[in-house]
N, C-alpha and C positions, 0 to 999 in steps of 0.2 A: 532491328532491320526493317526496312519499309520498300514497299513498288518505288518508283520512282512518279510514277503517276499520284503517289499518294501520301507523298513528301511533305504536301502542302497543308496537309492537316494535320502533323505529327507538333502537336504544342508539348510535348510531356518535358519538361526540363532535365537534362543530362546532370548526373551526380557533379562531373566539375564544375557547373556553375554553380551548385547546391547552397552555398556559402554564401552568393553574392543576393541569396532571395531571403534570405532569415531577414524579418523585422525585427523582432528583439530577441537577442542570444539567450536559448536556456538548454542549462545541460540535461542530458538524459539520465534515466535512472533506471542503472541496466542489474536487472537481478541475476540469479546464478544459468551457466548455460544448458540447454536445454534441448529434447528435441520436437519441435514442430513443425506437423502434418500440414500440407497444403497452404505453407509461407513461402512468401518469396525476400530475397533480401532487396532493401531497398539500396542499397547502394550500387551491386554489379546486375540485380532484376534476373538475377537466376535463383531455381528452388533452394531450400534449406536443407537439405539431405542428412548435414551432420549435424552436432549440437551447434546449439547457433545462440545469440541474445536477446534478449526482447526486452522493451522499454516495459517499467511498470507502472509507466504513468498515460504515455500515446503507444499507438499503435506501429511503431519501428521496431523492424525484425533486420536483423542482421548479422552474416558471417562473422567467426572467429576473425578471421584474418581483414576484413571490410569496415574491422569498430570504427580502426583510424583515421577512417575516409569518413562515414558519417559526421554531420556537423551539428554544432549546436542548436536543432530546431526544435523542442521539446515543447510543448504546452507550456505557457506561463500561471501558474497556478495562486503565485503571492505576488506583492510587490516589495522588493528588495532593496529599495534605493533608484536603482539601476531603469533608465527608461520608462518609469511607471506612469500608468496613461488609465481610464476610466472608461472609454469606449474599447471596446474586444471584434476585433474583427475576425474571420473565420479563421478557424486554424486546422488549413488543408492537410492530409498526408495521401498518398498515391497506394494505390492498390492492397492486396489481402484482403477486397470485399466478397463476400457471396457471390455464389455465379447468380442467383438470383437478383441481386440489388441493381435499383431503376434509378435512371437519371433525375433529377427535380426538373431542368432545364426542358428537355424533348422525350421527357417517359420511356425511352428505354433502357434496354437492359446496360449497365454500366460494369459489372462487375465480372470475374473471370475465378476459373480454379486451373486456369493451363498459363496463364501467361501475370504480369503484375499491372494493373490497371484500370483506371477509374481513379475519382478524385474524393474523398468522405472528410467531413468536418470531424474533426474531434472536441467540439463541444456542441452540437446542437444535430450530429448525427447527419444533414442532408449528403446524400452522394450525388455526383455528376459526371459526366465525362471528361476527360482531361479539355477538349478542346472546348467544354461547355460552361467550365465552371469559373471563368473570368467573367461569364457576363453576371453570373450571382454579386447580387449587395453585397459591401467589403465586410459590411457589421453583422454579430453575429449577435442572436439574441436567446439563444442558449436552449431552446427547440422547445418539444415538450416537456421534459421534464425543468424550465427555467422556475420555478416557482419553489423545486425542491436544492438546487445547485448555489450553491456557497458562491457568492459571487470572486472572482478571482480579485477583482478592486478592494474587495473589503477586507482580505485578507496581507497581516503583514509579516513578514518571515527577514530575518537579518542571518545568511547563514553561510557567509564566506570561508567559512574551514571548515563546514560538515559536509559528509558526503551524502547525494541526494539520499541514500537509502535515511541514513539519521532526520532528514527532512521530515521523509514522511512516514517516520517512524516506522520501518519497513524492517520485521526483525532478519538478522544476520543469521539466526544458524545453519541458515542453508549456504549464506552465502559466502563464508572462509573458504572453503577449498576452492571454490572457482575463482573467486577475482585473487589470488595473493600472486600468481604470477601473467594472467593474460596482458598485463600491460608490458612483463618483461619480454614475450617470446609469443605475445599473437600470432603475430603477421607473421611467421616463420611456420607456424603451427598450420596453418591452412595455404598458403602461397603457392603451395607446390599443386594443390588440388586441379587449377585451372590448366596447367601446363605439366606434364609429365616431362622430365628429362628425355631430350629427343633423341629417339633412337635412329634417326632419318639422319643418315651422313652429310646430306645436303643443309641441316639446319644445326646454328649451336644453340645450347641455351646458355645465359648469363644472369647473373646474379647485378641487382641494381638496388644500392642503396639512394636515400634522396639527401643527406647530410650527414654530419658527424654523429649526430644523436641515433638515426639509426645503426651507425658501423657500433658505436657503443652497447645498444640494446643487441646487434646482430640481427635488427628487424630487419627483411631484403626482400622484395618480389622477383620471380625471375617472368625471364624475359623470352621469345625462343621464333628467332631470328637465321634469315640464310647465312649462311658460310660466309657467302661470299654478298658484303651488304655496303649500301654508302651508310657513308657517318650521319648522316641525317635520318637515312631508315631506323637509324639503332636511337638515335634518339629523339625520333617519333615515339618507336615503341617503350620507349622507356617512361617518358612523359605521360604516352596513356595509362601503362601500368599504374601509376600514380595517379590518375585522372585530372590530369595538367594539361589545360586547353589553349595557353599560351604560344606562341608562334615559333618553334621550336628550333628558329635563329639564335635567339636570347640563353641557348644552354649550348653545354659540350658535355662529355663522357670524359672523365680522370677514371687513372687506372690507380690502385694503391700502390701506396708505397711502404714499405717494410714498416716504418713508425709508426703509421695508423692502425695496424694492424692489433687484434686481439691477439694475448699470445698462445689460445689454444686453440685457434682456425687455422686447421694445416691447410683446409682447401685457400683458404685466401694469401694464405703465407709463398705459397705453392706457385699462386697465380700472381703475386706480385712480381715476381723474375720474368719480367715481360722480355728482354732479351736473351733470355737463355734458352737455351736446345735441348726443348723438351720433346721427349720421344712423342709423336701422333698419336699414337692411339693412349697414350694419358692424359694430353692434353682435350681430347672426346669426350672423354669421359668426364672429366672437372669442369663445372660451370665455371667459367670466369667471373670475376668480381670487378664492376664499375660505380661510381659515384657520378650524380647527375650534380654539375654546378653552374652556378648563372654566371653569362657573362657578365661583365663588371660596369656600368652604363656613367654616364656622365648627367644623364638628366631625366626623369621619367616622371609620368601623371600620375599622381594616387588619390585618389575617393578618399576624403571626412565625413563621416556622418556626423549628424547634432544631434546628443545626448538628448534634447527635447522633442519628443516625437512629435514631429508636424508636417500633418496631411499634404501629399503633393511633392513633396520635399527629401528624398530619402537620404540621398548625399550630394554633394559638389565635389567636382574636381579640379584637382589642381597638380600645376607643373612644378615640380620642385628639381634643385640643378647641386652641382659639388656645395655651395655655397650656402643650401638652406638649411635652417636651424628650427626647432619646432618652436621658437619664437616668432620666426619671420613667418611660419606657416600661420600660426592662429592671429598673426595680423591681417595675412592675405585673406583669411578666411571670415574674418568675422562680418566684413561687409556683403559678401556674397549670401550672408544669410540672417541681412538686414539688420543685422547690432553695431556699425560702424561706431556708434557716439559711446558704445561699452571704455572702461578700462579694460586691457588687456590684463592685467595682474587676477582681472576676477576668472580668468579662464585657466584650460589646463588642457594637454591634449593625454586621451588615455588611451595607449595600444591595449587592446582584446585580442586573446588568444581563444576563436569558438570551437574546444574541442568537442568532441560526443561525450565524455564523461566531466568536463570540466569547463569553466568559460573562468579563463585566467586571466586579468585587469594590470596593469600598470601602468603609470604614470609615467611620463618622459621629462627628464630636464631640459629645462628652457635651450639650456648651451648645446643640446646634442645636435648632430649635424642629422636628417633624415636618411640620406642616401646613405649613412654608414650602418644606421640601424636595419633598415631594410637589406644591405648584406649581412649581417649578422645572422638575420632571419633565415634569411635562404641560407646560409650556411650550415646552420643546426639544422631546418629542413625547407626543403622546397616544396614539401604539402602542407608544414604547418602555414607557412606565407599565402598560401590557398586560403586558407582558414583563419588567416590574419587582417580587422579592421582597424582604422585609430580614428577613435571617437573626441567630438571637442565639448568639453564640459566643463559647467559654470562650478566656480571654488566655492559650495557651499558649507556649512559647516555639518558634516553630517554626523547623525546622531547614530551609535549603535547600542543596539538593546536585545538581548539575546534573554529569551524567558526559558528557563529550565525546569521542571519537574521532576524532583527528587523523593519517592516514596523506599518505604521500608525502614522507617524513621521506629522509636518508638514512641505508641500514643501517647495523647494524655499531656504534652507539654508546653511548657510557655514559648513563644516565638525567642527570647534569651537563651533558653534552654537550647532550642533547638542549634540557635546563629553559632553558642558554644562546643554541640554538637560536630556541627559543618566544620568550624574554626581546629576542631582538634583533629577530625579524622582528614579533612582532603583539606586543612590551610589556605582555606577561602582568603583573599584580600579582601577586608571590609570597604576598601575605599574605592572598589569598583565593581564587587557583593552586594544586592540586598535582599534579605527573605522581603517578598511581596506581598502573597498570602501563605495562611498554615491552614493545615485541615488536621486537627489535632485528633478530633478521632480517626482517622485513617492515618495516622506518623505520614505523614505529607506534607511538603513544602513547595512554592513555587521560586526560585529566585531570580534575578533582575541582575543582567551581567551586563557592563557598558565596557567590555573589553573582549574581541573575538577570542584571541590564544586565553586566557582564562577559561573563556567558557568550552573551549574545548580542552581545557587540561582536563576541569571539574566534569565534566561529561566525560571520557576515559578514563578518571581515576574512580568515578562514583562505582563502575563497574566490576570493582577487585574490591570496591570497601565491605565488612560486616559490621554491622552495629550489634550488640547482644544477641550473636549469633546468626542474625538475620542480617542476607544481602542487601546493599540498597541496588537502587532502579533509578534509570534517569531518561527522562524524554523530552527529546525538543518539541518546542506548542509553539506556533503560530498567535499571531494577539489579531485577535477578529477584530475589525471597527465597525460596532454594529449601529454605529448614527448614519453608513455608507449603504447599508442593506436598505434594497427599495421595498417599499410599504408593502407590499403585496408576496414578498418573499417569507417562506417559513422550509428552512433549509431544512435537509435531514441528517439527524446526527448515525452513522452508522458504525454499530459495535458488531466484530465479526471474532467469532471462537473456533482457531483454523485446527483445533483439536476435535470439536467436534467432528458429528455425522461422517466417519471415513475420510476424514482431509479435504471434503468439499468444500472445506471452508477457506482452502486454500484457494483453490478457484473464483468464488465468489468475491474474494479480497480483491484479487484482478479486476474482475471484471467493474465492480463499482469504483473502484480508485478512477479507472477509466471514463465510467458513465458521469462520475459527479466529478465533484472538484475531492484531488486528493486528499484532502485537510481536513475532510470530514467525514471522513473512514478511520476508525481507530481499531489495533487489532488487540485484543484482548488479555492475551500473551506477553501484552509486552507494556506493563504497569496499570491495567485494570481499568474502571470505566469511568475512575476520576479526572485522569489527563485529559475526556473527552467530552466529561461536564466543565470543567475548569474553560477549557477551550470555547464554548458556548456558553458561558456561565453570564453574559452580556446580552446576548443574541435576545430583543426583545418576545421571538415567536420561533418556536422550533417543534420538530417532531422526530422521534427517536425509531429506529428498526433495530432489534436485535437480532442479530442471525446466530443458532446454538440451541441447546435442547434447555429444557425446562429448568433446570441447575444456573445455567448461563441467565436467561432470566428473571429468575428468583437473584441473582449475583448484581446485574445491571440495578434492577427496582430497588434492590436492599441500599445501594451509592445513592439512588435517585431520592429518597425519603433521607439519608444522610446529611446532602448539600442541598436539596429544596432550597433551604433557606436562604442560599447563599448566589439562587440563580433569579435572572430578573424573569425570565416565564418559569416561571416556578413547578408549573400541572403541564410537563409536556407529555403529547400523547405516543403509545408505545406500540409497535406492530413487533410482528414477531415473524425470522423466518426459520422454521422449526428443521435443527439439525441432528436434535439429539434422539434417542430411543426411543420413549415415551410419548414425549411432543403433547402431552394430553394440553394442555393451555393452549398450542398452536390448533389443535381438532377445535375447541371449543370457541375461539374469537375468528373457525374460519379458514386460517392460513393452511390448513392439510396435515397427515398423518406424519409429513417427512421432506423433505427437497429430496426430491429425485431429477436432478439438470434442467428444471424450466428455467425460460429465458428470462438473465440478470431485467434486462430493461422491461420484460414484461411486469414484474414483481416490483420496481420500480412504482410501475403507473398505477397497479393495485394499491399500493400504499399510501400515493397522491390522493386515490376516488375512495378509500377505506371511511369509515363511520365510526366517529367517535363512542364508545362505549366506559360505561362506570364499573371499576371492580373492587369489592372486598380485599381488602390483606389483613391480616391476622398476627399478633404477637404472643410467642410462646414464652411463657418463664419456667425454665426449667430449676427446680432450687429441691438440692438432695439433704436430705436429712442426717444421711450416713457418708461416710467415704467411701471411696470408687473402691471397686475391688481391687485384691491386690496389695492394698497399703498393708503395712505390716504391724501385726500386733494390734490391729484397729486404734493404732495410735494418730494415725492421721486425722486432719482436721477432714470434716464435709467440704466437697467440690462448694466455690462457690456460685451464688446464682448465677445460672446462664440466661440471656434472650437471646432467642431466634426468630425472624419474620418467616409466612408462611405465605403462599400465594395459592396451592392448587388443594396438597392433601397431605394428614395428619397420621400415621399408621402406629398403634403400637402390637408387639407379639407376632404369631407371622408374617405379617407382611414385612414386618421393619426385618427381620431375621432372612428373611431371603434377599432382600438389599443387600444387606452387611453381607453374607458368603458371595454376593454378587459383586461386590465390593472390593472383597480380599483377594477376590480371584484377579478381580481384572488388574489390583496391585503389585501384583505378583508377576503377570504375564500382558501389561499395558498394549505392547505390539500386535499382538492377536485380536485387540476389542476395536478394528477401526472398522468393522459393517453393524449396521441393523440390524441385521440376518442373523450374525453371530453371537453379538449382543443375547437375542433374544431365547439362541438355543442355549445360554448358559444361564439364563432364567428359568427355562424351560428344567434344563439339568438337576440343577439345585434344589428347585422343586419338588422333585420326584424324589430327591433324596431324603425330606420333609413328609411321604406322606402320610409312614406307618407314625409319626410322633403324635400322641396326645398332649396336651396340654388343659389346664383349668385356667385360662386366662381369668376371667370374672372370678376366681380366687383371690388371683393375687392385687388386684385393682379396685379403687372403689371411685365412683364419678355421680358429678354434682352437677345439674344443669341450671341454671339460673338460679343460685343456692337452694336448688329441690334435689334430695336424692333418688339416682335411677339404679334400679334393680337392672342387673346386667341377667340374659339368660348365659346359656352354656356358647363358650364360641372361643375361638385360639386366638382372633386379631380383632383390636380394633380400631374403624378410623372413621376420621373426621375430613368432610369433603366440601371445599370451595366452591368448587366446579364441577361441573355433568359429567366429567370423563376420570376414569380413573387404570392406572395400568396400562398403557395404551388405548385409550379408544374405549375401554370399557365401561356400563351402566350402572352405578353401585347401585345408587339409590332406586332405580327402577322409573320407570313410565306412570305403573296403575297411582287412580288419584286414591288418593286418603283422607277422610276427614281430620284426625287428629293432626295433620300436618301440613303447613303452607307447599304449595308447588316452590322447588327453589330458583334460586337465580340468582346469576352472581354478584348481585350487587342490593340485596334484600337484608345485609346486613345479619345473616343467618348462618350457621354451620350445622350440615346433616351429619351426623353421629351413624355408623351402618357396623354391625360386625360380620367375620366371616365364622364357619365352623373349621374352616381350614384349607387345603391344598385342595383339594377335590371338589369343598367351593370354588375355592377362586377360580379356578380352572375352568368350572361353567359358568361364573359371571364373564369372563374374558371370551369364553363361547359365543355369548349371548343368551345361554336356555335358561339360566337362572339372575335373583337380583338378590343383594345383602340383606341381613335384617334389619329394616328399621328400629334404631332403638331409640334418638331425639332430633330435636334441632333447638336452638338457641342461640343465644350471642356469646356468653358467659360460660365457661366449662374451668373444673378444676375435678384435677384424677392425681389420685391417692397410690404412688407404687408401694407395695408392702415387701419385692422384691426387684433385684435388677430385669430389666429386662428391654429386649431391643427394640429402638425408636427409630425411628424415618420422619422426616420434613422434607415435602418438597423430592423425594430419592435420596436425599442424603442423610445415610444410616448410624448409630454407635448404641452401646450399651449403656441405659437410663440410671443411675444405681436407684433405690429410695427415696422416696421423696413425694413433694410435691411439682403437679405440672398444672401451671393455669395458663386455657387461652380465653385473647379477647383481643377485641374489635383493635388494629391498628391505624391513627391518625387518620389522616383527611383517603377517599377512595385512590385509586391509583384512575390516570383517563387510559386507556387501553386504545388499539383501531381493530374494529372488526371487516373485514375483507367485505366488500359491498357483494348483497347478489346480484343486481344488476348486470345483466352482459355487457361487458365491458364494449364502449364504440371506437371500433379499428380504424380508426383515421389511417390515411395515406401511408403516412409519415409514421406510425404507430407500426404497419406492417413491415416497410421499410426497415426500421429499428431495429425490430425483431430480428428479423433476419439475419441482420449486419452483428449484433451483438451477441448470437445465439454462435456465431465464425470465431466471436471473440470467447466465451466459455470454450471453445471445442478446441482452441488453440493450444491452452494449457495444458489441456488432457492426455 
């Protein structure tokens, strides 16, 4: 609503045109429904009060019942085939900024928490006014953070039968129960929200479908109109109900008829007996039921677009009459968009359907007449023909190539092995099949599909397969072309563990899928941190962020010393955003004790200005002499050798024993372990239940440090420390200097050896009043078990049997980032950001 005085500044484009401003159709990717705090929907611009949907790629929020208005304007994130183009212009969306957030154009305040308004890029973050942001350059240059953002050009994705969530590998368990029916009974589910059945004798209300396909679905808006109204009021309001801005000559109201009818809507069954003598006060109470259909034309102008996007040029129109054929169209058209001297045979005209969750393509035969097509359209619906363009495009021969990642294989085997694998459990076709690459130690395969429906059998059937017991896993990957990445670009690869730290990791997946380009956010959960080396496994220059606790990690680094070999930047550097308990690795390189909600794009920029740092990893060979407990009759063979990598710290005897009870607990009772807080008091717990135990550790052990043997004194645990932090935040090794020993560092190529006396130590080294024993340092260690007893790496606990354990120095250093101390300089645009992106974390919450 506006003054009238102030009409003239009102630029914000109305939902029915919404359709006719998409540059290039991409569908949305709507995750499960939800409810968010201070969103507006972008379709009717009123609040979100009930569960509502949100894109998890841009910033579109939208009512249940308003999906089906939305159109396909989504961020183009790959290129498809489809309109692919190398310059990126901004890609605007309207309101849900900050009441804080400032225009670029005239610096002020643009953004609102009462009403939906202001205009913000969704790749380079500047916001403006509605009436301000037409004078912003069309190109977009991808803001501050362009240096870490995957460029959308260089990314290639073939993914015509996946659903966006499969794109972007966005897992599903949340999402079954919401989407299996909102496409059947949406718009039925929320319609009534806006209009109560009128209880006002002077108004009726009526039920309006827009085609066959709603009476089908029984999708309806109602409508709530005077009694006593002309035929043009009712289908005014009918038309807007739909957000149908056409001149509403062009339609009539039908009433049903007994055969359209479903047969278990008594109301509509009821309301079809338009001549019968129905008593008043029943016929009050029953919404009547109408169908909006177009009148039937002899000749009308429709819009071509060209499949090849060029500036200046978005469509031509043309008059087509009974007589024209989409033959005669892309004659008339090819000249008006300067190819006159073409063959026509090299062309094709393609009807696009831009829905919000789908952008549906087909092809038209030469012979078809136009004007029949286009009723057909309005007749299934008259909102789909809103959100109906036909594109003219050159007959190339297009190539498709669909890469799948399929792990859960078992290791160890030849790519034959494997292809006969594939061939016998999911009946791969070889002649439109090919394994690509293998990753024989991780049982991983990529393979190379030149046929959609294949590739989407083999992706749904991979899902129900088991291979010796073990499920496989399948992800679609994108094929980066890193010869298109500009020189100065070092994108960031990011792994997110939405199990960690309290489910923050849920949020965090949002918000970066948002910040960067989707493609280069891989969630953890859902086939590990190879599909997202694999995917980068070209990219000349990359930098890695792991978000998850010290497990996570240690998990990531242990892939990245796997496939090194196999990647052309080989030593990418690794930041950390620490989720888990611990986090001692994220204390020490800097990054904090924890995420506690700072803002996604702040952490971002930190990562950009971070300082490369070198760090020690370490390799454990665990090799038991005896067999594991348990085996019967000690007829069993000895476990054989195990390796383990290590990155922070080494525990055996207490320490590793309150792990493992911390362990079984939380396997036990998984649900309960999602805070810090809680975490830590069943550390706390278990501890205490430890404190009266004695123990003679240095009994049952004997340790050798650079083949020299060390006399152990009396102590219940001991460990061996990477890094300065141990336990959360704690100081094993201690501050005071010592002769007999180097000051450490993590990349000295050193491991300090410390023991404890037990519980009531550890308890004052995590105090702060006390510090471990020094007992060595060295490179070289090899400890003698004379009985079982419990070991930790890393937090990750089990029972050692007999044996021996030697560590030492692993392969080339890892590059680590340590968070610069530098105060970070808050540029404009920096604050701005913040703001804007700090609305987008709170949104989820």
């Amino acid at each position: 609503m506006s003054h009238e005085k102030c009409l003239k500044n009102i630029k914000i484009p109305c939902s029915c045109i919404a359709p006719s401003l998409v540059r290039v159709p991409v569908a949305h990717c709507f995750g499960p429904p939800g409810h968010y705090k201070r969103k507006f929907c972008t379709v009717c611009r009123k609040s979100l009060e009930s569960p509502a949907f949100r894109c998890e790629v841009c910033e579109l929020h939208v009512h249940t019942d308003c999906i089906l208005f939305a159109c396909s304007d989504c961020r183009q994130c790959h290129q498809d085939g489809h309109l692919d183009h190398d310059t990126y212009h901004h890609h605007w969306r309207e309101g849900n900024l900050s009441s804080g957030a400032r225009c670029e154009i005239c610096k002020k305040t643009c953004g609102s928490s009462e009403v939906l308004s202001g205009m913000r890029c969704e790749w380079c973050g500047i916001m403006a006014h509605a009436a301000c942001y037409v004078i912003v350059t069309p190109e977009c240059t991808f803001g501050r953070l362009r240096n870490m953002i995957l460029p959308p050009s260089c990314v290639q994705l073939f993914s015509r039968n996946f659903s966006k969530l499969h794109c972007f590998r966005i897992s599903e368990n949340l999402h079954t129960e919401s989407d299996e029916d909102d496409d059947v009974d949406g718009s039925t589910q929320g319609s009534t929200k806006d209009i109560q059945i009128s209880t006002d004798s002077s108004k009726q209300t009526l039920k309006i479908f827009d085609g066959n396909d709603a009476v089908k679905r029984n999708q309806f808006r109602l409508i709530s109109v005077p009694r006593i109204a002309k035929n043009e009021e009712v289908v005014e309001a009918a038309l807007r109900a739909y957000y149908i801005n056409d001149d509403q000559q062009e339609y009539e109201l039908q009433t049903f008829t007994q055969q359209v009818l479903l047969s278990d809507d008594v109301i509509n069954r009821n309301d079809a007996a338009e001549d019968s003598n129905l008593g008043s006060v029943f016929r009050e109470s029953v919404p009547e039921a109408w169908i909006i259909r177009a009148k039937p034309k002899d000749e009308e102008v429709i819009r071509i677009y060209p499949a090849w996007l060029k500036v200046g040029m978005a469509y031509v129109s043309l008059r087509v009459n009974k007589d024209s054929t989409v033959q005669t169209v892309i004659k008339e058209v090819l000249p008006l968009l300067g190819r006159q001297t073409e063959c026509l045979q090299n062309f094709k005209l393609v009807e696009v359907l831009m829905g919000s969750k789908q952008v549906q393509r087909m092809v038209l035969d030469n012979q078809e007449l136009i004007l029949n097509r286009l009723k057909d359209i309005r007749k299934t619906s008259i909102r789909q023909m809103n959100q109906t363009r036909f594109y003219i495009v050159e007959n190339s021969k297009s190539i498709v190539q669909v890469n799948l990642f399929v792990g859960g294989l078992p290791p160890q085997l030849s790519p034959e092995e494997y292809t006969n694998i594939l061939k016998e459990e999911l009946a791969i076709k070889t002649n439109v099949v090919s394994v690509s690459h293998v990753y024989q130690a991780q049982g991983a395969v990529v393979l190379q599909i030149s046929c959609f429906s294949e590739a989407e059998r083999i992706y749904m059937l991979v899902k129900d397969t088991v291979v010796n017991d073990k499920p496989l896993n399948a992800v679609v990957i994108p094929a980066v072309m890193a010869s298109k990445i500009p020189q100065n670009c070092c994108p960031l690869l990011v792994f997110v563990n939405p199990k960690s730290g309290g489910l923050k990791g849920r949020d965090l997946l949002y918000s970066f899928r948002k910040l960067l380009n989707p493609h280069q956010v891989f969630e953890l959960t859902n086939g590990g941190p190879l599909p997202g080396f694999h995917t980068f496994s070209k990219v000349p220059s990359f930098r890695v962020l792991v978000c998850g606790g010290d497990g996570t990690v240690g998990w990531v680094l242990g892939a990245l010393e796997e496939i090194r070999h196999k990647l052309v930047c080989s030593e990418p550097s690794v930041a950390i955003l620490p989720l888990g308990t611990g986090n001692d690795l994220g204390r020490v390189l800097r990054w904090g004790a924890g995420y506690s909600g700072e803002d996604p794009y702040s952490i971002l920029v930190s990562v950009d200005e971070a300082d490369d740092v070198l760090m020690d990893r370490w390799t454990i060979l665990l090799d038991a002499e005896e067999p594991a407990e348990g085996a019967e009759n000690g007829v069993a063979e000895p476990e054989p050798p195990k390796i383990v990598q290590m990155n922070n710290y080494c525990g055996l005897g207490i320490d590793a024993e309150l792990s493992l009870d911390f362990h079984h607990a939380r396997e036990e009772e998984p649900g309960k372990f999602n805070s810090r807080f809680h975490n830590k008091g069943v550390y706390v717990k278990v501890g205490l239940q430890k404190i009266s135990h004695t123990r003679n550790l240095h009994k049952d052990i004997k340790l050798q440090v650079d083949q020299h043997e060390v006399e152990l004194p009396s102590i219940e645990g001991l460990i061996f420390i990477n890094i300065p932090s141990w336990g959360s935040g704690a100081d094993l090794w201690g501050s005071e200097s010592d002769n007999r020993f180097e000051k450490p560092r993590i990349d000295d190529g050193l491991l300090e050896v410390v023991g404890v006396t037990g519980v009531v130590h550890m308890g004052q080294v995590q105090g702060g009043f006390r510090s471990g024993i020094r007992i060595a340092q060295g490179s070289y260690f090899r400890v003698t078990l004379l009985k079982p007893i419990p070991v930790q790496v890393d937090g990750e606990p089990w029972i050692q049997a007999p044996g021996q354990i030697i560590i030492s120095a692993a392969g080339p250093k890892v590059h680590m980032l340590k968070k610069s101390k530098q105060k970070q300089k808050k540029t404009g645009s920096l604050k701005e950001m913040k703001v804007d992106s700090l609305s987008v974390s709170e949104g989820g919450r």
